[in-house]
N, C-alpha and C positions, 0 to 999 in steps of 0.2 A: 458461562456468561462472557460476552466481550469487552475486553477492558477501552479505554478511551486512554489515548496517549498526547501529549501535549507536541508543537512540532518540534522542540529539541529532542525529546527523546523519539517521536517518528525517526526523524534523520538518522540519530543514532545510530537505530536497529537497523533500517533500509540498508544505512553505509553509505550516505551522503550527506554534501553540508544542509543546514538549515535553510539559506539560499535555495538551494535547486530542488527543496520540497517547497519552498513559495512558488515558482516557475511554474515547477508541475501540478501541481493542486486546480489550479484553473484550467489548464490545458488537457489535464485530464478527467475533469469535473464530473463528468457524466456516468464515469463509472467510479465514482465515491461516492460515501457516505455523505448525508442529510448533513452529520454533526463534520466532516470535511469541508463541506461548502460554507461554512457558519463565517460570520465577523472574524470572531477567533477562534481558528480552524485546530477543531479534534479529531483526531484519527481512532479509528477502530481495527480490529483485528483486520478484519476484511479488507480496509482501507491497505493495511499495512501488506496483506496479501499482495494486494494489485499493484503497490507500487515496487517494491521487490521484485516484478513481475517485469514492470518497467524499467527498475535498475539494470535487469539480465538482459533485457531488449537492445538499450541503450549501448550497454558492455561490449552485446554483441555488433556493435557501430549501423543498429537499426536505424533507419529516420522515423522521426515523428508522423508523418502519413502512414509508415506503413505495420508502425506500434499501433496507433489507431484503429488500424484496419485489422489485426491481428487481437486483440482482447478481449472482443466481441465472443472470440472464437474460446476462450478458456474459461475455464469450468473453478468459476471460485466460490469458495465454502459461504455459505448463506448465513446473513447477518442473527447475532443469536442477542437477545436482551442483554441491554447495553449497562454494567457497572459502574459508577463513577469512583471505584476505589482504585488503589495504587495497583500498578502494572503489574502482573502477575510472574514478569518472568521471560525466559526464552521458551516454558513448556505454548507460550500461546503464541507463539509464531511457528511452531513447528511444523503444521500444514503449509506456513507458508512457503517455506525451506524444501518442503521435499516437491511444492509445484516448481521451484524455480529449480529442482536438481533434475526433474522431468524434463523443462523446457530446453536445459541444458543437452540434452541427450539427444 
């Protein structure tokens, strides 16, 4: 099951401020979760995938057109019934970790 993370601890995990998961959230809305787009924005695993995804982007001094145009293209693990109990850990972002150690490569 997918845990739902609130945006302090998103940022956390990602490795960014809280700040620049507000920035991103909208700009990169399209490929987020239902519960991401919301009033007050919850993150899911998947969520948490993608932006990871865009922290490695960013790291690597991508611009934003061309992160856009590149995510379309990555293969991220499909949203699974969503928990509303507490975060399970580092074991549920571990797919995300080894796409961004791919992407690094």
């Amino acid at each position: 099951m997918s845990n739902l993370y609130q945006p302090h601890e998103a940022a956390k995990i990602i490795g960014i401020v809280p700040s620049t998961l507000r920035i991103w959230a909208p700009r990169y809305a399209s490929f987020l979760s239902d519960y991401a787009r919301r009033g007050r924005r919850t993150f899911t695993d998947r969520d948490i995938a993608v932006l990871k995804a865009i922290k490695a982007m960013t790291d690597e001094n991508m611009q934003h057109a061309d992160i856009l145009a590149r995510l379309p293209a990555l293969d991220f693990p499909d949203e699974s019934p969503v928990t509303e109990e507490a975060p399970g850990g580092d074991t549920s972002v571990q797919g995300a970790m080894q796409l961004v150690a791919v992407m690094a490569t």
